[in-house]
N, C-alpha and C positions, 0 to 999 in steps of 0.2 A: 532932740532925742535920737539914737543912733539906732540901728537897727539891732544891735545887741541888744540891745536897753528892753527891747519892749519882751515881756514875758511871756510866758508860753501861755496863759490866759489870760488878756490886758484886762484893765478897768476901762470903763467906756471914755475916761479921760484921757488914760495913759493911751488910749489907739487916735483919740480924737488930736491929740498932740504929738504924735509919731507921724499921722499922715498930713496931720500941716506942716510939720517940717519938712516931710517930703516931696507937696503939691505944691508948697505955697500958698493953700488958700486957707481958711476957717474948716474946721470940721463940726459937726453937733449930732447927737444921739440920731437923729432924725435923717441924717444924712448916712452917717454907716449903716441905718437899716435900707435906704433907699437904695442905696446900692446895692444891698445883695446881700449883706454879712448877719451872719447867723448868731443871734446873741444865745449864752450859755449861764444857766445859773445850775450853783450845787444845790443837791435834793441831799438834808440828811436822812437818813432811815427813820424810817417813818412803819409804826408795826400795823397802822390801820390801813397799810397799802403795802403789805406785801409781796404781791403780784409786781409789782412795777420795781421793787429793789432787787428780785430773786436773792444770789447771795451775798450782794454788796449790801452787808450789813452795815458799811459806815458810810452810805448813800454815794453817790455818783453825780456826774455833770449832766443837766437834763437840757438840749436845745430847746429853743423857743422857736416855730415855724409856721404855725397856724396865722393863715391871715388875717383875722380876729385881733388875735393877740398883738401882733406885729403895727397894725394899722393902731392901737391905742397907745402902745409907744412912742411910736411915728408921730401922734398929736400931741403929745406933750401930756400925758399920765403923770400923776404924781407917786403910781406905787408898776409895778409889775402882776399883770394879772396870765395867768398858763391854766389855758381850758383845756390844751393838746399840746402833749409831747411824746419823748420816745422813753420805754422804757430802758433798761438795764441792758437788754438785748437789743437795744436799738431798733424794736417795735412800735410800732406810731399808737401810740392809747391815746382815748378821750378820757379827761379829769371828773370825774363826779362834779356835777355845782355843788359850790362856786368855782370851783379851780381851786389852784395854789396860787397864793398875794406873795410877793417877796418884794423888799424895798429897792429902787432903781440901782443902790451902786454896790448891789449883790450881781449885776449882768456884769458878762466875760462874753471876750471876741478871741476868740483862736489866733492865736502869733502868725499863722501859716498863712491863714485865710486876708489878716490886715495886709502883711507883707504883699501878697498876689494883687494886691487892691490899685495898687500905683499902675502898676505895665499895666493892668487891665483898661486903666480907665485912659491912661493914653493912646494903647492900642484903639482902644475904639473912639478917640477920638482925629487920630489919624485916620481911619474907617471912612467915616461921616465926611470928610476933606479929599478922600482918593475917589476914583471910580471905580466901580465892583471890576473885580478880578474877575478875568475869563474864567468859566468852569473847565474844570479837568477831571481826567478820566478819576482822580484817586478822591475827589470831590464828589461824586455820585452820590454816595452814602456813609454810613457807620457801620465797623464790622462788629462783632456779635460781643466782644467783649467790650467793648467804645459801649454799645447800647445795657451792657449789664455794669460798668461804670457809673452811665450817667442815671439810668431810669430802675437797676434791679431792687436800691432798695425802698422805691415810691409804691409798692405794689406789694400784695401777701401770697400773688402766683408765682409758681416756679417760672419767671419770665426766660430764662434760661430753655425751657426745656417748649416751653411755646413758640421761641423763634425755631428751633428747629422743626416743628410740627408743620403739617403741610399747611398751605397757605399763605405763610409769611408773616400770621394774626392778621386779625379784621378784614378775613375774607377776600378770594381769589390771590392776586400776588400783595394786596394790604400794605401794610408800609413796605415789602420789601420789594429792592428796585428788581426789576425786570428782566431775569436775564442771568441775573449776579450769580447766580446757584448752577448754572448750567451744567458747568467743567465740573463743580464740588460744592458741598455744603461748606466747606469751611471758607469758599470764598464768595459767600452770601452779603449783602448789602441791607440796609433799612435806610428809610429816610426820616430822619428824628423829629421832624415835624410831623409828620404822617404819624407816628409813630407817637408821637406825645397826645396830638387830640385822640388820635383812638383811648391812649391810656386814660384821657381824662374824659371820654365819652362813655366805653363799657365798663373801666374799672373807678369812675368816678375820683383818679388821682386831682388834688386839687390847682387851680392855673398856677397859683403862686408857687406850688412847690417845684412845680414847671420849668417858671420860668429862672427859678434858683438854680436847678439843672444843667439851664441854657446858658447860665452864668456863671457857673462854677467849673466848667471845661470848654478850655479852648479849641478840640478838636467839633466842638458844635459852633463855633466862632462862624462858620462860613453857610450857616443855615439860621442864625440869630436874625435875620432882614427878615425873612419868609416867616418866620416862627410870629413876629411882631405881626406885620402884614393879614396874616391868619388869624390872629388873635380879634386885630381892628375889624374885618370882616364879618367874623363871625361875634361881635360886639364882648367880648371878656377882657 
């Protein structure tokens, strides 16, 4: 399968058979999820859950992200079970029990997201075989848009208007590096590790969306060792 081929929503087949053509190797449900990729199923309009369609009256694409959800796929589920997703506006809702059941080969993987999947996972496999890169000055940190990128929509605070507030969040300079703000606010710094366990210690964002984050943008590529490292640490 060529990289035309595969559509702008695959079937968990059609991506499963696009990246073995690509890798070389087997792919299976269990493995696009392990990697990072974000399964999608369509929600029709549904009138006993209005709040979650607003005006997409002929229902929309709902992600699947909750680590719940995700780890029962991962095992080999025979149906699709969604106790959290986003709504309409791309707000993270919890589903009344029992959730929403939909059958496995109603899940879609985004064209963009499969495609990113190959360099990714070379990239970091070339990683694991090099020795870490000297730190540079432009490696310090992430500026403010880099952090409203990766983390703005994990959170329901204006995280926008928090990095600029004194501090840097979580107290004294907090995630943000020391220093960076001196000249100007605008050339303020965060360290996205710092800066993810606070999100997931005061605003209880959860690890796995985390670590999706830290995987879905290469400019946190060079803070991805620490991020793990942290994680093992502090046991999550």
């Amino acid at each position: 399968m060529t990289m035309s081929e595969l559509p702008f929503r695959a079937t968990t087949d059609q991506a499963c058979a696009w990246l073995a053509a690509q890798t070389g190797t087997p792919w299976t449900l269990a493995r696009l999820l392990e990697s990072g990729l974000t399964p999608w199923v369509w929600l029709d309009y549904d009138p006993n859950h209005p709040d979650l369609f607003g005006d997409a009256n002929g229902g929309y694409p709902a992600p699947i992200f909750f680590e719940a959800d995700i780890a029962r796929l991962a095992a080999g589920s025979e149906d699709v079970l969604i106790t959290m997703t986003k709504d309409v506006y791309r707000l993270p809702v919890t589903l009344a029990a029992p959730g929403f059941r939909r059958a496995l080969h109603e899940l879609r993987f985004l064209k963009k997201e499969v495609e990113r999947l190959p360099a990714k996972l070379a990239r970091e496999a070339a990683e694991r075989d090099a020795p870490p890169p000297p730190a540079t000055e432009s490696k310090r940190g992430i500026d403010r848009e880099q952090v409203l990128a990766a983390f703005g929509a994990l959170v329901k605070i204006d995280l926008g208007a928090a990095l600029e507030g004194a501090g840097g969040i979580f107290g004294d300079d907090g995630a943000r590096i020391k220093g960076s703000a001196r000249k100007s606010k605008k050339q303020a710094l965060w360290n996205p590790v710092t800066l993810a366990l606070g999100l997931n210690d005061v605003y209880r964002v959860p690890v796995g969306r985390l670590k999706k984050a830290f995987a879905a943008h290469e400019f946190l590529d060079p803070w991805s060792q620490a991020w793990e490292q942290s994680l093992l640490l502090l046991g999550k």
